[in-house]
PDB file with SEQRES, HELIX, SHEET and CRYST1 records, atoms N, CA, C and O in Angstrom:
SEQRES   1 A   75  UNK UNK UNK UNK UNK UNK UNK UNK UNK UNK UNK UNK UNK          
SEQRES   2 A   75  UNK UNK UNK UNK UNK UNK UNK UNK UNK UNK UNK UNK UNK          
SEQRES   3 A   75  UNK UNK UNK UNK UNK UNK UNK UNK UNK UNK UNK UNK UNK          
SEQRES   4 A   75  UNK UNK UNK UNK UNK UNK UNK UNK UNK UNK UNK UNK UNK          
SEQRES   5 A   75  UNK UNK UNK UNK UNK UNK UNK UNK UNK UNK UNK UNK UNK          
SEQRES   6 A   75  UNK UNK UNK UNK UNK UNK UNK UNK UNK UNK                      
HELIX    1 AA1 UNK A   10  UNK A   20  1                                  11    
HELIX    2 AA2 UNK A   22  UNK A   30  1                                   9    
HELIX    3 AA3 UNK A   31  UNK A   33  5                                   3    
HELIX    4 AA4 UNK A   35  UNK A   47  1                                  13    
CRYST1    1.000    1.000    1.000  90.00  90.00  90.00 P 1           1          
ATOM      1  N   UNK A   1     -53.133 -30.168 -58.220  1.00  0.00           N  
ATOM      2  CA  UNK A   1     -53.464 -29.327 -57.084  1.00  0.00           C  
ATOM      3  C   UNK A   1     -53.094 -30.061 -55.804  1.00  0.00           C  
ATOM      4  O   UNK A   1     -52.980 -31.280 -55.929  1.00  0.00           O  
ATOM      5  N   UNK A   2     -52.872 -29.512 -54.519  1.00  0.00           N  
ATOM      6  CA  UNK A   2     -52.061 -29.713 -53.466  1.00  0.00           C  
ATOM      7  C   UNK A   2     -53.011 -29.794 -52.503  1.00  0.00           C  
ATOM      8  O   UNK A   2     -53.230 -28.633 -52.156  1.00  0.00           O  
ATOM      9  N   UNK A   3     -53.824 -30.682 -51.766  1.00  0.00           N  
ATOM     10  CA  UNK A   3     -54.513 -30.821 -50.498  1.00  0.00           C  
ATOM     11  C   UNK A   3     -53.985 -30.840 -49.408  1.00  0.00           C  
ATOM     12  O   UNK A   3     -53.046 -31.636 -49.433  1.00  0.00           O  
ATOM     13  N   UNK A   4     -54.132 -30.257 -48.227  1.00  0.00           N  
ATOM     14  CA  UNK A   4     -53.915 -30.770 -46.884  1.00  0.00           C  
ATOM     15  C   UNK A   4     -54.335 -31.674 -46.686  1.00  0.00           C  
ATOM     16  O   UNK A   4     -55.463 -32.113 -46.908  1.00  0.00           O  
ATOM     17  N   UNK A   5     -52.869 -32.384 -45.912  1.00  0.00           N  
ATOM     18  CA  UNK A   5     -52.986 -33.531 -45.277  1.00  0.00           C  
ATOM     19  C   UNK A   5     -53.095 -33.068 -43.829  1.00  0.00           C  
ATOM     20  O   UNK A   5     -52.693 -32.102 -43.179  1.00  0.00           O  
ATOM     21  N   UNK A   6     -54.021 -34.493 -43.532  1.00  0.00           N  
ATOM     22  CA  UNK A   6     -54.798 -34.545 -42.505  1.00  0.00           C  
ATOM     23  C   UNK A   6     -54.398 -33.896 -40.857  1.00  0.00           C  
ATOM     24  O   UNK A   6     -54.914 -33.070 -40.104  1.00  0.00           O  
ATOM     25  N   UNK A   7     -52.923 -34.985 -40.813  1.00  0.00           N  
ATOM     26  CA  UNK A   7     -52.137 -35.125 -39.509  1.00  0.00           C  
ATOM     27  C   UNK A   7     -51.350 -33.622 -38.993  1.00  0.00           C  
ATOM     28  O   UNK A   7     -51.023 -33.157 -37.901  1.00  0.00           O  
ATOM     29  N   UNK A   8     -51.214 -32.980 -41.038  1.00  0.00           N  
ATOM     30  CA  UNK A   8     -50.305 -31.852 -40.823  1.00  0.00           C  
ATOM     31  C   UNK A   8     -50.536 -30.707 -40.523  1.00  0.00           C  
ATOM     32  O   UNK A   8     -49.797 -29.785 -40.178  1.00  0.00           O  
ATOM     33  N   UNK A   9     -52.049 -30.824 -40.724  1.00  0.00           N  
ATOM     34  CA  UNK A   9     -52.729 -29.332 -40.892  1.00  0.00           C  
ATOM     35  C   UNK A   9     -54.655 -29.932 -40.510  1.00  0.00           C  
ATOM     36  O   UNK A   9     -55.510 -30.056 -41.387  1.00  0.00           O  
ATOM     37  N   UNK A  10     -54.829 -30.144 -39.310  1.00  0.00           N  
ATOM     38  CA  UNK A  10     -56.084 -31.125 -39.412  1.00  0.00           C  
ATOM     39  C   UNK A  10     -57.812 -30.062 -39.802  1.00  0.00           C  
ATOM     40  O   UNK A  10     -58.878 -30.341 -40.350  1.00  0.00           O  
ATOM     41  N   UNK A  11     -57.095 -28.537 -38.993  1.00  0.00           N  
ATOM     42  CA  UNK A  11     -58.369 -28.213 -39.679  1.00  0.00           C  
ATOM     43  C   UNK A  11     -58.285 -27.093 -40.702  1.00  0.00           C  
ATOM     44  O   UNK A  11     -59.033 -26.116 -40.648  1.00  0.00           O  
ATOM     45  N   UNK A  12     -57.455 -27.241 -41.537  1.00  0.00           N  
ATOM     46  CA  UNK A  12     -57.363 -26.408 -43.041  1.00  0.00           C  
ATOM     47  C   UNK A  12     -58.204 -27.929 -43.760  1.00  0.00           C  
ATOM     48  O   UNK A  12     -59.225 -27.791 -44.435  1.00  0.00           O  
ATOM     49  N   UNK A  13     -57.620 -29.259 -43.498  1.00  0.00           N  
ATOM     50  CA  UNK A  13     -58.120 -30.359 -44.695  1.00  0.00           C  
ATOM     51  C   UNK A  13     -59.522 -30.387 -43.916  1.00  0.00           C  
ATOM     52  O   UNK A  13     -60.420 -30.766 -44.669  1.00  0.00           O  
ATOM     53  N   UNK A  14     -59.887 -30.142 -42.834  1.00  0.00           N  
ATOM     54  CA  UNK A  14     -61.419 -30.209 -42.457  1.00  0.00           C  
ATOM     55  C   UNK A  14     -61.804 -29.088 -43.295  1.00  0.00           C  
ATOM     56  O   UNK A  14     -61.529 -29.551 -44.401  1.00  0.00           O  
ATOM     57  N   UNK A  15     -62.183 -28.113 -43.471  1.00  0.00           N  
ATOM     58  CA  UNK A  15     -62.332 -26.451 -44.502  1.00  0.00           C  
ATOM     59  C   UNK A  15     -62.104 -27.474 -45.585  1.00  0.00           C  
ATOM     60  O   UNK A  15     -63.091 -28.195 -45.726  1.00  0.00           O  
ATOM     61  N   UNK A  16     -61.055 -27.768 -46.428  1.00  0.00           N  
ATOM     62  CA  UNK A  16     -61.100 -28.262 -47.636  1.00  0.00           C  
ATOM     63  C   UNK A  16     -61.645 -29.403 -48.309  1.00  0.00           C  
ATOM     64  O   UNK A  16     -61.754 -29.584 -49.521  1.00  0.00           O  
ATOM     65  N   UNK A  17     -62.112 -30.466 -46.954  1.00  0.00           N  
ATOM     66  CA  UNK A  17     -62.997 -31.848 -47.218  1.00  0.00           C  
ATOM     67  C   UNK A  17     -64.443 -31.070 -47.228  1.00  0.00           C  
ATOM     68  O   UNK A  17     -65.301 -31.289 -48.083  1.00  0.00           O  
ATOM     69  N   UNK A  18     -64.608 -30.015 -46.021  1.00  0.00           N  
ATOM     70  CA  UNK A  18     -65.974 -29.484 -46.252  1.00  0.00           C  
ATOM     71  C   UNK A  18     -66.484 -29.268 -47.687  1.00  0.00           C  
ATOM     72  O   UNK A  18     -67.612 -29.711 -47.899  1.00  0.00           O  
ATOM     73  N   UNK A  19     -65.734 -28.552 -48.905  1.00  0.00           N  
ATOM     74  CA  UNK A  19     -65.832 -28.119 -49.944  1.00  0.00           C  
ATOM     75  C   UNK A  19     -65.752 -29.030 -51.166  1.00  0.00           C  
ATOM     76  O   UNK A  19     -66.512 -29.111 -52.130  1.00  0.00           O  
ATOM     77  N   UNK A  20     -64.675 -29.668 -50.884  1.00  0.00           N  
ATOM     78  CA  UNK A  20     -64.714 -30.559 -51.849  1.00  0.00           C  
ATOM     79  C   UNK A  20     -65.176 -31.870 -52.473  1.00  0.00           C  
ATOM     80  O   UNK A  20     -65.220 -32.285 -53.631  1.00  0.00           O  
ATOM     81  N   UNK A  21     -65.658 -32.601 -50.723  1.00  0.00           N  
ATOM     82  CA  UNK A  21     -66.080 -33.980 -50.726  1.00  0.00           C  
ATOM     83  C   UNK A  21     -67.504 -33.799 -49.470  1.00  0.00           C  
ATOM     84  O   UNK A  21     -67.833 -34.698 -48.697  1.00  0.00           O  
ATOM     85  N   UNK A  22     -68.033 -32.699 -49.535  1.00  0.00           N  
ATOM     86  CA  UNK A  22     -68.914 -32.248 -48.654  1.00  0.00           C  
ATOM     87  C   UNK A  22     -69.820 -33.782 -47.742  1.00  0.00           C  
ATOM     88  O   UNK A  22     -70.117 -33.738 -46.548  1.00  0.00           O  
ATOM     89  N   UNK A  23     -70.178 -35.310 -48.895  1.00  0.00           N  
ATOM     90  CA  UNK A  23     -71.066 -36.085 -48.714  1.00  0.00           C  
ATOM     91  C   UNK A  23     -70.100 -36.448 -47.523  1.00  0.00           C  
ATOM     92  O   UNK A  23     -70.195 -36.055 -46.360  1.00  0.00           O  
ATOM     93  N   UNK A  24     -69.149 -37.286 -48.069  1.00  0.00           N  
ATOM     94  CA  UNK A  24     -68.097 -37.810 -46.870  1.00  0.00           C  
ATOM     95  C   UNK A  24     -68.188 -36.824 -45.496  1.00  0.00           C  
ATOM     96  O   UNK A  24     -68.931 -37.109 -44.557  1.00  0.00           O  
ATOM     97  N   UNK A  25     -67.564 -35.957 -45.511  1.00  0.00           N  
ATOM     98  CA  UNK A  25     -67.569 -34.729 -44.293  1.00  0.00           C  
ATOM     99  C   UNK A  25     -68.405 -35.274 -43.625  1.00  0.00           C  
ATOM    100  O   UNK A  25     -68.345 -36.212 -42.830  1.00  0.00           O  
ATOM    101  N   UNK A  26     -69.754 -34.216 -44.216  1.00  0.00           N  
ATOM    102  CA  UNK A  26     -70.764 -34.465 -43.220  1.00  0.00           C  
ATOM    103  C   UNK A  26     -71.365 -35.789 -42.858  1.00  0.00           C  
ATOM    104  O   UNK A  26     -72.209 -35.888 -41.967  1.00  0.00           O  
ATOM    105  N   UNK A  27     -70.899 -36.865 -43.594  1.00  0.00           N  
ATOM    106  CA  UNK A  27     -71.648 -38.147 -42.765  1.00  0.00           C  
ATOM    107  C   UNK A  27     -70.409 -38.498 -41.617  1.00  0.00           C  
ATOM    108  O   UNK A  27     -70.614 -39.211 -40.635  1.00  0.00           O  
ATOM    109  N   UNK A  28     -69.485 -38.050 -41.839  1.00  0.00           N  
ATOM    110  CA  UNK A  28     -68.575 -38.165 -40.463  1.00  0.00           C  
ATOM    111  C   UNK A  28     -68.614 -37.259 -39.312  1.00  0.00           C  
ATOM    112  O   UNK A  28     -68.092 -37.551 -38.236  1.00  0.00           O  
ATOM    113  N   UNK A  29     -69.270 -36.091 -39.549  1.00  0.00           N  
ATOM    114  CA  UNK A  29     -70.009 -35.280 -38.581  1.00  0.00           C  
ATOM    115  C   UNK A  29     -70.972 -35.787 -38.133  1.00  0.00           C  
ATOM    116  O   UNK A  29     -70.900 -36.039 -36.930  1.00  0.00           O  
ATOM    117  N   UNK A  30     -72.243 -36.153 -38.839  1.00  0.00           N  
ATOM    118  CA  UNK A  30     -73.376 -36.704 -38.278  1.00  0.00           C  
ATOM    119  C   UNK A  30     -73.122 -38.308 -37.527  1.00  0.00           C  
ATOM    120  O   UNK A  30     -73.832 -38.565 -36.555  1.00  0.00           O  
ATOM    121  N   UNK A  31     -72.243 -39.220 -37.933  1.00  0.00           N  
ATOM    122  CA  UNK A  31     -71.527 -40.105 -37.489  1.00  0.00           C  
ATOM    123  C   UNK A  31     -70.830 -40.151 -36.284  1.00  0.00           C  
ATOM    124  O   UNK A  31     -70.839 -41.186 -35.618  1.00  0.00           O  
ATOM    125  N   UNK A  32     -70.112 -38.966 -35.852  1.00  0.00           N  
ATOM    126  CA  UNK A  32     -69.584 -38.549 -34.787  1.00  0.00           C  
ATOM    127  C   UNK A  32     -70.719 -38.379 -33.726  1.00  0.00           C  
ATOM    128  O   UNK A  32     -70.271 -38.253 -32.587  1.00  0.00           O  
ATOM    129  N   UNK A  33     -71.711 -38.354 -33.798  1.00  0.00           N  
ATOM    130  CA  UNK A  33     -73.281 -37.821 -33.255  1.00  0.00           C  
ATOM    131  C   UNK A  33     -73.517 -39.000 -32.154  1.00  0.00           C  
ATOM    132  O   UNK A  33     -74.057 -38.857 -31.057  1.00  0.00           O  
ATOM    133  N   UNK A  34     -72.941 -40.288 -32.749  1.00  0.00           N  
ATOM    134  CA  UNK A  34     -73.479 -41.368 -32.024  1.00  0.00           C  
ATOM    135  C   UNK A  34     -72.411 -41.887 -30.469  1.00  0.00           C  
ATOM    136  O   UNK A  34     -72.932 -42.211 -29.402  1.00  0.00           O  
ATOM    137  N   UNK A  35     -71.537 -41.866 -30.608  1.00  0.00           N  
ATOM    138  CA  UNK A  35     -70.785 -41.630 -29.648  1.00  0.00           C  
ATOM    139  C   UNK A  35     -71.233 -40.869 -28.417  1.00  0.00           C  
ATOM    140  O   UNK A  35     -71.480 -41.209 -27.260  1.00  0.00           O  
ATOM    141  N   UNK A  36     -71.251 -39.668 -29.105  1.00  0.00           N  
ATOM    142  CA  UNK A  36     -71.324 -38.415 -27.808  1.00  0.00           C  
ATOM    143  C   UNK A  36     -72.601 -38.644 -27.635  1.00  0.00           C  
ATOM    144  O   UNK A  36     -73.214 -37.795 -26.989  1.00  0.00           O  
ATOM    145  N   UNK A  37     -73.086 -39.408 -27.967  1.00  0.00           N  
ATOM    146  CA  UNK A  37     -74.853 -39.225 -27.319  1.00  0.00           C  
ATOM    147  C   UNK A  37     -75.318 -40.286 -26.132  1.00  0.00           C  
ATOM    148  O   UNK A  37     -76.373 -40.320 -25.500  1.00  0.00           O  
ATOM    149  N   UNK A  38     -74.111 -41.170 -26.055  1.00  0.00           N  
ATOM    150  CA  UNK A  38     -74.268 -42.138 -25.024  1.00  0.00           C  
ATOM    151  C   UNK A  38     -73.725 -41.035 -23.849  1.00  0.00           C  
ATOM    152  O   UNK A  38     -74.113 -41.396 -22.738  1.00  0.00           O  
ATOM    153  N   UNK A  39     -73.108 -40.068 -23.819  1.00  0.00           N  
ATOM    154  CA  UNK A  39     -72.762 -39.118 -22.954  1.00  0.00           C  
ATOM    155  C   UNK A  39     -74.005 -37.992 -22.279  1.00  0.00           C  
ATOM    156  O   UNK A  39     -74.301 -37.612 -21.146  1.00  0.00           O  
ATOM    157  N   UNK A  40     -74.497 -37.736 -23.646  1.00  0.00           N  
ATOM    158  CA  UNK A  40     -75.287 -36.791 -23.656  1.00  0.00           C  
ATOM    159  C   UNK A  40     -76.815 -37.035 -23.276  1.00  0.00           C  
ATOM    160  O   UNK A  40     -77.616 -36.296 -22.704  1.00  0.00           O  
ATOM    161  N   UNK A  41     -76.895 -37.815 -23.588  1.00  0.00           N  
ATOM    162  CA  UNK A  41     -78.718 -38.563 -23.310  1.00  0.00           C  
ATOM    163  C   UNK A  41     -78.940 -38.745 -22.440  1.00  0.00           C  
ATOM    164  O   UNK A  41     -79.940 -38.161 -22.021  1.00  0.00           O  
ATOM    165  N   UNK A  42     -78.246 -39.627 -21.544  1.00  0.00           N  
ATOM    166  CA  UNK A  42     -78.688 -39.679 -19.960  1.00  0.00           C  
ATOM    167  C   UNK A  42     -78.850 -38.399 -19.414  1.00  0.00           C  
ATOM    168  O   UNK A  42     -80.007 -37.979 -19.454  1.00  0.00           O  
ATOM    169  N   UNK A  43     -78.147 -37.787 -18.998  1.00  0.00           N  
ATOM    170  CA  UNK A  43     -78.323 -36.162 -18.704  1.00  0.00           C  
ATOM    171  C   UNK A  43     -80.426 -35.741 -18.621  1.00  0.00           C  
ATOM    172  O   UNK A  43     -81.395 -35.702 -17.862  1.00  0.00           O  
ATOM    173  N   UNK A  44     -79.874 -35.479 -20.377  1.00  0.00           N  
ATOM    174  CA  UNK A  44     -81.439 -34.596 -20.899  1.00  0.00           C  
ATOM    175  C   UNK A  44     -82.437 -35.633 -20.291  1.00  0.00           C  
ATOM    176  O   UNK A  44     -83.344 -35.185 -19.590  1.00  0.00           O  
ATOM    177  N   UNK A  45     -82.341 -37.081 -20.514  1.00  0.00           N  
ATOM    178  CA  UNK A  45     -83.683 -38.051 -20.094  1.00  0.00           C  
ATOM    179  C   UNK A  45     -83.741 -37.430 -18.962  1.00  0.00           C  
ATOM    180  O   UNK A  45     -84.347 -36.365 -19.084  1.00  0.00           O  
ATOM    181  N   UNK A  46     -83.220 -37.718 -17.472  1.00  0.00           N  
ATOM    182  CA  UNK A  46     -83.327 -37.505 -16.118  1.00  0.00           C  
ATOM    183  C   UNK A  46     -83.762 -35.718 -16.273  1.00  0.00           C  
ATOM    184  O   UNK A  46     -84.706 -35.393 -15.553  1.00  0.00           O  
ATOM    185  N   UNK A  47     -83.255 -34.786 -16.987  1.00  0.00           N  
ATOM    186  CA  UNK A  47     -83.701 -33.843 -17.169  1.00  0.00           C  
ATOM    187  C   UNK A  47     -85.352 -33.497 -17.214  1.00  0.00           C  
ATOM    188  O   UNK A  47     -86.068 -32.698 -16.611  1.00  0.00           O  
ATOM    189  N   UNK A  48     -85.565 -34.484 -18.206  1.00  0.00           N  
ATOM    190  CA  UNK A  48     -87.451 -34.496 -18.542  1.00  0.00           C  
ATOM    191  C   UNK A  48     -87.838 -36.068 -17.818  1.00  0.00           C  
ATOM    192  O   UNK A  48     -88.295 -36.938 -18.560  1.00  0.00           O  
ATOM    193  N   UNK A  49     -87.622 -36.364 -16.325  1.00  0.00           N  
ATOM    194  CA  UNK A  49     -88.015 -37.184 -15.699  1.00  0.00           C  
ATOM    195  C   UNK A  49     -88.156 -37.892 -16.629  1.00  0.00           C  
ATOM    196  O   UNK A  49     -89.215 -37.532 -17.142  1.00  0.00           O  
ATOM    197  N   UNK A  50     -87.730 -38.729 -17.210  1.00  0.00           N  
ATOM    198  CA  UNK A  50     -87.638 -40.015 -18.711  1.00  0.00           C  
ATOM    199  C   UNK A  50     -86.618 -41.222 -17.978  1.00  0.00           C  
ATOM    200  O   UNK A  50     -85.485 -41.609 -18.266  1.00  0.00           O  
ATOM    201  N   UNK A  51     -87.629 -41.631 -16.850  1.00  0.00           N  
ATOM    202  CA  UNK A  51     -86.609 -43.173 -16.374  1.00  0.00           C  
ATOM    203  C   UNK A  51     -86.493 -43.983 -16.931  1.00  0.00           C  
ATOM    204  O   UNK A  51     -86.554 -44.041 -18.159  1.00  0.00           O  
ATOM    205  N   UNK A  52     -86.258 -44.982 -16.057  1.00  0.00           N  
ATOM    206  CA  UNK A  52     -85.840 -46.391 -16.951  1.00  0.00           C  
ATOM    207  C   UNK A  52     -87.150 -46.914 -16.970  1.00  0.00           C  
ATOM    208  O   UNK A  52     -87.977 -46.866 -16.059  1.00  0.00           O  
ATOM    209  N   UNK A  53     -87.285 -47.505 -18.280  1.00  0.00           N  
ATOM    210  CA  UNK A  53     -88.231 -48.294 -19.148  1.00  0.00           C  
ATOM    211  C   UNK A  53     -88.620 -49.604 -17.962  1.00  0.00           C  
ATOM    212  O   UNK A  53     -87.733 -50.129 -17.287  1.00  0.00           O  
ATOM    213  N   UNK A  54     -90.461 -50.099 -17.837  1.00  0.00           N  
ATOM    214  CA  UNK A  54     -90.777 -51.104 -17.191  1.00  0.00           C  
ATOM    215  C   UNK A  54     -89.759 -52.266 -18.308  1.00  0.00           C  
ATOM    216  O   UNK A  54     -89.382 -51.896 -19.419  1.00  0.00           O  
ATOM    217  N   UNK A  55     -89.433 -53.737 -17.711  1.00  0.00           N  
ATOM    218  CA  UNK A  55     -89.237 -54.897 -18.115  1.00  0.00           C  
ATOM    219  C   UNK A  55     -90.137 -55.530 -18.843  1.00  0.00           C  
ATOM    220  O   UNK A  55     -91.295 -55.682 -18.453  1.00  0.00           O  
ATOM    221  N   UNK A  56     -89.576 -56.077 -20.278  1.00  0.00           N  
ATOM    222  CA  UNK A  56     -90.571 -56.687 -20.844  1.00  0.00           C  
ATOM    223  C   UNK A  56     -91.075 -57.817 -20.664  1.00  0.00           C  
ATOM    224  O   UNK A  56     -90.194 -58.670 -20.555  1.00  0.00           O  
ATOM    225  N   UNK A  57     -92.321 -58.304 -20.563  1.00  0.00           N  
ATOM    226  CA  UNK A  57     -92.836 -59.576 -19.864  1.00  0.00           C  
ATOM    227  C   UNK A  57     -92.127 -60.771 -20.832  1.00  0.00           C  
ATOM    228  O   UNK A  57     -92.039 -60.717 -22.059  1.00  0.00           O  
ATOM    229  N   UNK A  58     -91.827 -61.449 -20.290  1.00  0.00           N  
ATOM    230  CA  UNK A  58     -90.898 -63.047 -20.947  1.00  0.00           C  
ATOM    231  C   UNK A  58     -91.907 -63.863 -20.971  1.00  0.00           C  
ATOM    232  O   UNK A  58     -91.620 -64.898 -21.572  1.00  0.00           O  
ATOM    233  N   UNK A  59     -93.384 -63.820 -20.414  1.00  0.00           N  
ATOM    234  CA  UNK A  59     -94.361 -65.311 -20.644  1.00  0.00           C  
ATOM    235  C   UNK A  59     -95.633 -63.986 -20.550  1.00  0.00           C  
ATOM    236  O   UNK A  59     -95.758 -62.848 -20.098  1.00  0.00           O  
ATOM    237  N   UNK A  60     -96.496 -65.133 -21.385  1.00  0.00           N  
ATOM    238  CA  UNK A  60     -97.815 -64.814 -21.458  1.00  0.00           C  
ATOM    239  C   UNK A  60     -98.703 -65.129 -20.215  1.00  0.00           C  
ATOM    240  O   UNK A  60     -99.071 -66.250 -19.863  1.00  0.00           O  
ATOM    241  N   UNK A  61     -98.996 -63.869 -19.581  1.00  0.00           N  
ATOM    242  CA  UNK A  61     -99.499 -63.888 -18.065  1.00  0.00           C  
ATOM    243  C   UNK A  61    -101.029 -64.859 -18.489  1.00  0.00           C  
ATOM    244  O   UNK A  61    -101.873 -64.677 -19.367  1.00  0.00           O  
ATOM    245  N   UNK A  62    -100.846 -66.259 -17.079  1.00  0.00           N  
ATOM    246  CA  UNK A  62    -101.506 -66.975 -17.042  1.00  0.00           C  
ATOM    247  C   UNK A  62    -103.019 -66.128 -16.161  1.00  0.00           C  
ATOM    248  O   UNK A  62    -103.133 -65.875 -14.962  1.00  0.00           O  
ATOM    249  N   UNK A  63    -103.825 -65.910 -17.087  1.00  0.00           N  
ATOM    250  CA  UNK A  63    -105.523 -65.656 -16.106  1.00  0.00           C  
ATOM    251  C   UNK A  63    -105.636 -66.601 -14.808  1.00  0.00           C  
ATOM    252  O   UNK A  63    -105.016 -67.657 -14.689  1.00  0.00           O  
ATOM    253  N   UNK A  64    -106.628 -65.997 -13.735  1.00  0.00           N  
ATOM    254  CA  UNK A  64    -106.892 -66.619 -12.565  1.00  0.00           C  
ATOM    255  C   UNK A  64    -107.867 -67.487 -12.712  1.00  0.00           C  
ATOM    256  O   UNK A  64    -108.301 -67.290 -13.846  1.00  0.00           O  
ATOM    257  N   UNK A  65    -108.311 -68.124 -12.338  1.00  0.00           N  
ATOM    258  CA  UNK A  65    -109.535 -69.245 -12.498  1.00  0.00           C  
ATOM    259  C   UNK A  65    -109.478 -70.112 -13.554  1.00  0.00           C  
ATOM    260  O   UNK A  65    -108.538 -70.074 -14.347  1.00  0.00           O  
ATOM    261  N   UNK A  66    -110.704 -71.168 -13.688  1.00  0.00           N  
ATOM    262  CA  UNK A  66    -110.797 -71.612 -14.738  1.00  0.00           C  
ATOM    263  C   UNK A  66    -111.457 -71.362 -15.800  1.00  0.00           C  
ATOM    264  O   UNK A  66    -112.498 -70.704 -15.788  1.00  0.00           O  
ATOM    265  N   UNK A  67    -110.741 -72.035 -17.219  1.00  0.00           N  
ATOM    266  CA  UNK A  67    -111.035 -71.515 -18.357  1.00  0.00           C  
ATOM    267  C   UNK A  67    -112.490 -71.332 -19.233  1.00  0.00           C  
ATOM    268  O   UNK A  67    -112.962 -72.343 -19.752  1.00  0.00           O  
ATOM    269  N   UNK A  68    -112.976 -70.426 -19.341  1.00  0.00           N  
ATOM    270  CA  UNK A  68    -113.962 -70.539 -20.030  1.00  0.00           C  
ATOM    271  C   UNK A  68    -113.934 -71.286 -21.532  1.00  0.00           C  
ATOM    272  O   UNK A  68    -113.062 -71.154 -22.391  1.00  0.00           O  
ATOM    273  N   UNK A  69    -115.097 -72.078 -21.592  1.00  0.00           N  
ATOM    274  CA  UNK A  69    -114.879 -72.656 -23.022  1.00  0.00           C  
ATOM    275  C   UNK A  69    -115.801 -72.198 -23.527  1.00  0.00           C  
ATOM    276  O   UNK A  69    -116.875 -72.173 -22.925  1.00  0.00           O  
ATOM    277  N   UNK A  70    -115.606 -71.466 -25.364  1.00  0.00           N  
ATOM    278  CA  UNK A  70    -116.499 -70.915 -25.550  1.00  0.00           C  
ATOM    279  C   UNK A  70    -117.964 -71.569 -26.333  1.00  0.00           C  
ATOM    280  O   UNK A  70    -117.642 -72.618 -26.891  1.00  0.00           O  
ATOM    281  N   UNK A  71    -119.078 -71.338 -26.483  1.00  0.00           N  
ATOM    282  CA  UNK A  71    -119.790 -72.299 -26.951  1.00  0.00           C  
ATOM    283  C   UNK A  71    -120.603 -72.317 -28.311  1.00  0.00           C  
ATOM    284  O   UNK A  71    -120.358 -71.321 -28.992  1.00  0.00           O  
ATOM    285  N   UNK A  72    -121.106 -72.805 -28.625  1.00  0.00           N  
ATOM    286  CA  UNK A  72    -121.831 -72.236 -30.174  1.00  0.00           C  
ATOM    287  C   UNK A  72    -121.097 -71.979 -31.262  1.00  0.00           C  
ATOM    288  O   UNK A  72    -121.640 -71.513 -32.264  1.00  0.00           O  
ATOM    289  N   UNK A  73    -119.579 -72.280 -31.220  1.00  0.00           N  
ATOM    290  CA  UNK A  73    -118.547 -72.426 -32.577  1.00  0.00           C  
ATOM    291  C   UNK A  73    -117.982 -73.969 -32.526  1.00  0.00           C  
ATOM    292  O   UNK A  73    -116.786 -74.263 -32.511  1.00  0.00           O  
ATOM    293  N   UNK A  74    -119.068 -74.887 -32.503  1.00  0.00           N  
ATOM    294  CA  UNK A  74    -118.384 -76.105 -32.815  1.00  0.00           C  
ATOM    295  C   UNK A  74    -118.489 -76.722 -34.410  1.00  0.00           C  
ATOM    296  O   UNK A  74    -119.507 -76.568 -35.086  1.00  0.00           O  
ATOM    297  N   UNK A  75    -117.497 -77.312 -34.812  1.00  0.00           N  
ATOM    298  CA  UNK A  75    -117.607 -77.504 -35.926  1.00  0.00           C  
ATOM    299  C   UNK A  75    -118.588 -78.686 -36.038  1.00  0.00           C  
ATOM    300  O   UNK A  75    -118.903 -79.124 -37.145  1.00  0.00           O  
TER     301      UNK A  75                                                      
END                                                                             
């Protein structure tokens, strides 16, 4: 049996990969998803007021004063 090739005929072998090798296809559809979404996402975020994320703290914020020591757990 005779498949379309890709280059020659691109969406008869898209129709015929749909049918025949359906797993492949669609993970190159859903695959294709990731690309266009670096396009697409910014958009919708600013859409639903969804800014940019606070910075994550790099050190463990030092308390004011001095340290309490606690008492009655000494070995």
């Amino acid at each position: 049996m005779s498949y379309p090739q890709f280059f020659q005929q691109p969406f008869r072998y898209l129709r015929w990969a749909s049918h025949e090798k359906p797993a492949i296809f669609y993970s190159f559809v859903i695959a294709s998803g990731g690309p266009l979404s670096l396009v697409i996402a910014p958009p919708i975020r600013r859409y639903f007021n969804d800014g940019p994320r606070e910075k994550i703290p790099m050190t463990y914020p030092i308390p004011p004063g001095p340290r309490k020591i606690p008492e009655g757990y000494d070995d």
